[in-house]
N, C-alpha and C positions, 0 to 999 in steps of 0.2 A: 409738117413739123409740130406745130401745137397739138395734133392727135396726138402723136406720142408722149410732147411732154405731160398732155391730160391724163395716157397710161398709166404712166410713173408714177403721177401724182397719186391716181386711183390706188395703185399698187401699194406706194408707201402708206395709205392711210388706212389698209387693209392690215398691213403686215403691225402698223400701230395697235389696230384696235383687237388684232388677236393675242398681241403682249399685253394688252391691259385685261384681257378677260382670263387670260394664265395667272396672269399675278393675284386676281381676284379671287381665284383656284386656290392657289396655294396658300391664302392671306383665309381665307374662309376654313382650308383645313390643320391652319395654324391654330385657329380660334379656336377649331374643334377639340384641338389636343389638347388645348393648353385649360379648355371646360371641364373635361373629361374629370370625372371623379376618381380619386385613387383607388388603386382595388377593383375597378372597373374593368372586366377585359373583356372581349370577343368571344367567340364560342371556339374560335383558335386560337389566340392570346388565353386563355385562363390554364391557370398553374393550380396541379395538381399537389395539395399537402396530406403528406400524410402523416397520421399521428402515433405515435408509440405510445400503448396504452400500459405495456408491461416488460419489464427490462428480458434481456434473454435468457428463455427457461434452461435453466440446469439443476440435475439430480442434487438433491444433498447430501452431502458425504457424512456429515457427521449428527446426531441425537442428541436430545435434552440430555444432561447429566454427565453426558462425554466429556473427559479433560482433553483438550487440545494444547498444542504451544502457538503463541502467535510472536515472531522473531524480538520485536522490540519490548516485549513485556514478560515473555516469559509464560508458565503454566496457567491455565484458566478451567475455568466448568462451563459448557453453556447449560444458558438459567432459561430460554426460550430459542421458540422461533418464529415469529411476528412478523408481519407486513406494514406497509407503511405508504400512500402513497404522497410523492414529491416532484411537484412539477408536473402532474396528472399523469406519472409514471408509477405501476401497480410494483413494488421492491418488497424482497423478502429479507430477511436477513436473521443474524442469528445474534443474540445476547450473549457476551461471554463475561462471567466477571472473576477478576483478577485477584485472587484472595490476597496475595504479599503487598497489593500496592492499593488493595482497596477501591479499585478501578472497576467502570463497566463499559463494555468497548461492542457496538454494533459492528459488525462486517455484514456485508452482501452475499449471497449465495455465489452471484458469479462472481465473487471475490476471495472463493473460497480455497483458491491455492495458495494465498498467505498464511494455511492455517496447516500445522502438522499433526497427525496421529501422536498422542506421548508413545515415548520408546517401548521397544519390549523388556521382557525378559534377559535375553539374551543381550540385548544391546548395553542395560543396565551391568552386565558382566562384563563387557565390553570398557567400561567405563571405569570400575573397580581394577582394571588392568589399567589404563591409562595411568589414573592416579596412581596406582604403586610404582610407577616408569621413571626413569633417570630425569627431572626436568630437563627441555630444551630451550637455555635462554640465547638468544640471538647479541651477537658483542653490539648492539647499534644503538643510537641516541636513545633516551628512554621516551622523548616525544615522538618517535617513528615506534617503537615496542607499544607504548601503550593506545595507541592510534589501530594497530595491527590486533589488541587484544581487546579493545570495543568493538572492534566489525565482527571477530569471532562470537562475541557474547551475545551482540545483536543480530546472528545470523541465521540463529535457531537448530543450527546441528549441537545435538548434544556431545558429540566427540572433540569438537573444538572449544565447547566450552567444557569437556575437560580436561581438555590440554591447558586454557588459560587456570585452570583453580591448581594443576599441579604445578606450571611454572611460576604463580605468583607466591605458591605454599613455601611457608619460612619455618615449618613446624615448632611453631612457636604462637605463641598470643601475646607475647609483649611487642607493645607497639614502635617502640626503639629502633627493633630490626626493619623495620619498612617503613617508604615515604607517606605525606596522607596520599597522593593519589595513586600508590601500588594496593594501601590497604583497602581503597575505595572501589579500586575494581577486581581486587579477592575478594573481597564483601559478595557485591556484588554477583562475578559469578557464580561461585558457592553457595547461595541463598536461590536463584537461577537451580544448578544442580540438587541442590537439596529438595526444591521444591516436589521437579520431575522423580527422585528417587523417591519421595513421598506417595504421590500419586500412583506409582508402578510397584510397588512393592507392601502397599496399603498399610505402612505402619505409622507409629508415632514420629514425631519429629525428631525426640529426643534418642531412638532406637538409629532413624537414619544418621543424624549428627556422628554415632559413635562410629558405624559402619564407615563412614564417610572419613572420617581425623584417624582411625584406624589403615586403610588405606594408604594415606597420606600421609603418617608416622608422628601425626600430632601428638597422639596418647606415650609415644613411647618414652619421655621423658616421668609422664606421670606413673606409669607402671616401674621403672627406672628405681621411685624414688619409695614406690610402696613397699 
């Protein structure tokens, strides 16, 4: 009987001293971890970065000199087209400036579907029918109307912004007949149209304006009274 209990004894103090040299294991590769410099990794632990040196190439659609529309501003020239880099990202982009608002506005190349060809020819005909056409005003609140005729204005089809210049048209210039904010967004789009018929038609401003209120039936009170 004491042999065996001398086993046991043997046994447990064996099974102690292999839990104190695990612990010492694990407490040693605790230390290691917690040493460990950040950024530090393994030849399997290391993470691969890689860097974007230049955003993604695409053609450019449009030339120095080119008039474009961009939806919230309206007719522009680009004046350039320049690179830049930001964020150690190589970017191209183009200069447009804004002749009516006196604005210079960089866009991206791959940003370049914000920007539209000005209208043709034909489109600009296209347009001179609008405006001679029955306005269609809608019977509904004029804060839901004029909500409906800034998203057209800002949306860069020229066909909707001549639909807003014919339904806001009072053919008139006294300002009596219309609220300030119906005349603020006839202004508006008609200076918008004007512009583009300027650009596409290469004449004076004052040539456009006539074509334009002509159309529209502005003049007809004035011929009326000549």
């Amino acid at each position: 009987m004491p042999k065996k209990i001398k086993k046991v004894k043997k046994i447990k103090k064996v099974k102690k001293v292999k839990k104190k040299s695990k612990n010492l294991v694990e407490k040693k590769n605790k230390d290691i971890s917690l040493t460990k410099k950040p950024g530090s990794f393994s030849s399997e632990e290391k993470v691969e970065i890689k860097k974007i040196k230049k955003q993604p190439t695409e053609k450019k659609q449009f030339n120095i000199k080119d008039f474009v529309v961009y939806p919230k501003h309206g007719v522009g020239k680009i004046i350039a087209v320049e690179k830049a880099t930001i964020g150690q990202i190589d970017i191209q982009f183009y200069k447009i400036f804004i002749e009516k608002e006196k604005l210079t506005l960089t866009v991206p190349i791959n940003q370049q579907f914000n920007l539209r060809p000005i209208a043709s020819s034909n489109q600009i005909n296209k347009c001179i029918s609008i405006l001679k056409s029955k306005p269609k005003v809608k019977r509904t609140m004029w804060s839901r109307r004029a909500q409906e005729y800034d998203q057209k204005i800002n949306s860069g089809k020229i066909y909707e912004l001549a639909e807003v210049v014919r339904d806001l048209n009072k053919n008139t210039d006294i300002i009596a007949d219309q609220s300030y904010s119906e005349r603020q967004l006839f202004e508006k789009s008609y200076e918008r149209l004007k512009s583009e018929f300027e650009a596409v038609l290469k004449t004076t401003p004052e040539e456009v304006q006539k074509k334009m209120d002509k159309a529209l039936g502005r003049n007809q009170n004035l011929t009326e009274a000549e």
